[in-house]
N, C-alpha and C positions, 0 to 999 in steps of 0.2 A: 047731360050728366057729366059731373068731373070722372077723373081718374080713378078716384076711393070711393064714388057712389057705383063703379060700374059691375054689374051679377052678371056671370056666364051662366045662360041657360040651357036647353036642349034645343033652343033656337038661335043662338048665336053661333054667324059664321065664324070659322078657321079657315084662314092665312098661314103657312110657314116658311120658312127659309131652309133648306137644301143646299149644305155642303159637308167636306170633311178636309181640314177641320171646321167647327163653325161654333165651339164654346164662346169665342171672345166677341163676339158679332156683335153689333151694335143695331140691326135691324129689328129685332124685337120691342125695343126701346125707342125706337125710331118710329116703326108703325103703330106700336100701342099709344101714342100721344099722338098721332094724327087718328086715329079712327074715334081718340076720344075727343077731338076736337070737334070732327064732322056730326057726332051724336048717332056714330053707327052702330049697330049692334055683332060688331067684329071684331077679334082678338087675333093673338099672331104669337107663332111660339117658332122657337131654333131646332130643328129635329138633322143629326147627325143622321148622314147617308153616304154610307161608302157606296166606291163605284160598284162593287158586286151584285150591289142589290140596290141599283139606280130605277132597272125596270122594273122588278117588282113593285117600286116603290112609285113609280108614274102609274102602271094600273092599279096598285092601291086609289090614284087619286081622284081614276076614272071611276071607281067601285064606290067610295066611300062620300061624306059630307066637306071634307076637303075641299073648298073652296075657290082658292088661290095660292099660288106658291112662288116667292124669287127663288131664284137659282143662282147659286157662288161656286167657285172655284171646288172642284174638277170638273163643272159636271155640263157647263154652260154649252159645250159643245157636242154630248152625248144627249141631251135633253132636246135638243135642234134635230135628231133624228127620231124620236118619238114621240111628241107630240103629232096631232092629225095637222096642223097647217103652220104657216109663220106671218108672219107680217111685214112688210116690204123691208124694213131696217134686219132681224133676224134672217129672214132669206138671204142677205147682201153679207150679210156676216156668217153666216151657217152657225150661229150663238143665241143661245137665248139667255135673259137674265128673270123673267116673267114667265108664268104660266097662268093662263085665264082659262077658267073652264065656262062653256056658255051653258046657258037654260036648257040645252039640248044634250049637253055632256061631252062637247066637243072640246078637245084641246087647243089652243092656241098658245101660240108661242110669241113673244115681243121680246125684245131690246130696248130699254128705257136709258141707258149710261148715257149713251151721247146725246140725246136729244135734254136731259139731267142738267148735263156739261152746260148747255146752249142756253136753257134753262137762267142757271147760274146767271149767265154772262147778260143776259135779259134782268135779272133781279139788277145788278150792281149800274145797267144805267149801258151794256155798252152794245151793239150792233154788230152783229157777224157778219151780215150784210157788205159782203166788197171788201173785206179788211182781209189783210195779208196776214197768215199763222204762221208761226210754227211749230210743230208738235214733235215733241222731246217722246222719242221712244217706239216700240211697233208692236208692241204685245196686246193683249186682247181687250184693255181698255185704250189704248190707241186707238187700233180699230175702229171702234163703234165710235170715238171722239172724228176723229177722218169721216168716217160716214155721214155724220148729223152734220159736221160744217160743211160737208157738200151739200147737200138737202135742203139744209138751211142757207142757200148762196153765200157761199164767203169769196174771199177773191183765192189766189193762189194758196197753195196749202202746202208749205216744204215739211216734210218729214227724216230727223235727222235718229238716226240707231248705231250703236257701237259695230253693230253689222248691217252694212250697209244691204246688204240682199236682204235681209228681213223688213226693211224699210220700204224695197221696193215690191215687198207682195201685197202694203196697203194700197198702191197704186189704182186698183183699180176700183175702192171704193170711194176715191176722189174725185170723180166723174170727171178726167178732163184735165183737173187745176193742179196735181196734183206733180211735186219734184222730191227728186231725192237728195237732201244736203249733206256732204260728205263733212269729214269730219273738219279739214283744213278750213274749211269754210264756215264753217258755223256761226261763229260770234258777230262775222261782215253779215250772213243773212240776217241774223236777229235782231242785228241795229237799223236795219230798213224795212223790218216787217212790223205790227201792229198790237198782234197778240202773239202771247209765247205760251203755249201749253207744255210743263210737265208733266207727261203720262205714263213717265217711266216709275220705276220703285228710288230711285236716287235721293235720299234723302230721309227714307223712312228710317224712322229710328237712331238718327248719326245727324251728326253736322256736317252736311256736304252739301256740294251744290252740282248742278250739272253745269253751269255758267260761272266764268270768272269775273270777278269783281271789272268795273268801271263797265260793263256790255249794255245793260240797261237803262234808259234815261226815262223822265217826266212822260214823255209823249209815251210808253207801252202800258200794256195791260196783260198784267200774267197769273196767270193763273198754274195752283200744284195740286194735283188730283192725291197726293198725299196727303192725309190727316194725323197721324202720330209721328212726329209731334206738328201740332195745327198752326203753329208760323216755324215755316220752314228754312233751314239757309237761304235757299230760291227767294222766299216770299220777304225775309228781312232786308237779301238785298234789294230788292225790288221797291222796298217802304224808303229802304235808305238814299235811291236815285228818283223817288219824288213816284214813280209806278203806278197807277189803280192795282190792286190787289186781288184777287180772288182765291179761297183756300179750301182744300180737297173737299170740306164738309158739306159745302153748297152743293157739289156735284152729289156726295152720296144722300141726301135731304130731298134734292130736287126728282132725282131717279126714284127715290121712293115715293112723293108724291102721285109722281107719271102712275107708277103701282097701284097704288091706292084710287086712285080715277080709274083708271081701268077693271078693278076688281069690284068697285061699288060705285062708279057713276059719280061721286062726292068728289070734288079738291079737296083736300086736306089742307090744316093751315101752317103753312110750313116756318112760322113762327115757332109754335109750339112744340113742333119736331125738332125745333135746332135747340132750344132751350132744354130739351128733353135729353139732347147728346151730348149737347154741352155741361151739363150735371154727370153726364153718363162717364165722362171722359175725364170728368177731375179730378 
């Protein structure tokens, strides 16, 4: 069934997304074109939750027909202490961006960003596999991006943050690989590494870059976990030294698919999801 054939019944599951604020979200539009793709009989709506009434709102989900739930900003890390269990990437993070309830009523908890991220970098053709990163930033999508390219075997992983002690508390989900690149250094790391992740907010909404011009050449692949605006300074310089490119949408597309398998067993077609944001964002 398309999109304008679809009837919500008293048997169609609900999905929502949990945050404050979360009007301008793009998940809704995101999930409703993959569940129509799959031919599920699932819909997905944005429901605002302050932190006051976060738990209320978790044993609502245990009580009710609520289905599935992401989880966005405030809540990603309050959400990690109430569900019943997590899943090896959420444990490692103490975050969740997923909530999966089983046939039994149990919660679970997942992290889908970084493995999203990895995702991506899988669609465009490139291999994490042994390839030297570095990831620009250490905030709570860091994180979870550091987690998945450990997991995912990358080779070393430099992490570089305007404060450096915040850089080094992802340490330990690097399993190993992981360094801290100060600031004096930055631009010598990034011309010897292979991927460049920006994970930081640098960029959103302004014309900035966290790299200065000439740093980048033909041989990298970078990727901006920013989407507004969807080619970024980062990503223009990047087009303009010859680059592979990767841009924020693919990571937030891909983390929603991972959702969507998880909640109903179906891949979604994430064609259709990007087509669907790409309308949504114009």
């Amino acid at each position: 069934m398309s999109g304008s054939e679809r009837i919500i019944t008293g048997r169609t599951r609900l999905a929502v997304v949990i945050g404050d604020p979360v009007l301008h979200s793009l998940s809704p539009v995101i999930h409703n074109a993959g569940f129509a793709s799959s031919r599920v009989d699932w819909t997905y709506a944005a429901l605002r939750v302050p932190v006051d009434s976060l738990e209320n709102f978790v044993s609502l989900v245990r009580e009710t027909s609520v289905s599935g739930v992401s989880v966005t900003m405030p809540h990603k890390s309050a959400v990690a202490r109430l569900v019943d269990r997590l899943d090896e990437s959420a444990s490692a993070l103490e975050s969740v961006n997923t909530i999966v309830k089983t046939d039994e009523g149990e919660l679970v908890g997942h992290s889908t960003d970084g493995d999203g991220l990895c995702d991506s970098l899988v669609e465009a053709g490139v291999a994490v596999e042994g390839r030297r990163v570095v990831v620009l930033g250490a905030g709570g999508a860091a994180r979870s991006i550091v987690d998945a390219l450990a997991r995912h075997g990358s080779g070393p992983i430099l992490i570089h943050n305007r404060t450096p002690a915040n850089a080094e508390l992802l340490l330990p989900l690097a399993r190993g690989r992981g360094a801290v690149c100060d600031v004096g250094d930055l631009h010598d790391v990034v011309r010897s590494s292979d991927i460049v992740i920006n994970a930081s907010s640098v960029g959103m909404g302004e014309s900035v870059s966290p790299l200065r011009d000439g740093v980048l050449t033909g041989d990298h692949v970078v990727v901006d976990i920013v989407y507004h605006p969807l080619r970024t300074t980062l990503l223009a310089q990047a087009e303009q030294a010859g680059s592979r490119t990767v841009d924020g949408l693919r990571m937030l597309i891909h983390q929603a698919a991972r959702q969507q398998s998880l909640w109903t067993g179906v891949r979604p077609d994430v064609t259709s999801m990007t087509r669907a944001a790409i309308r949504a964002l114009a």
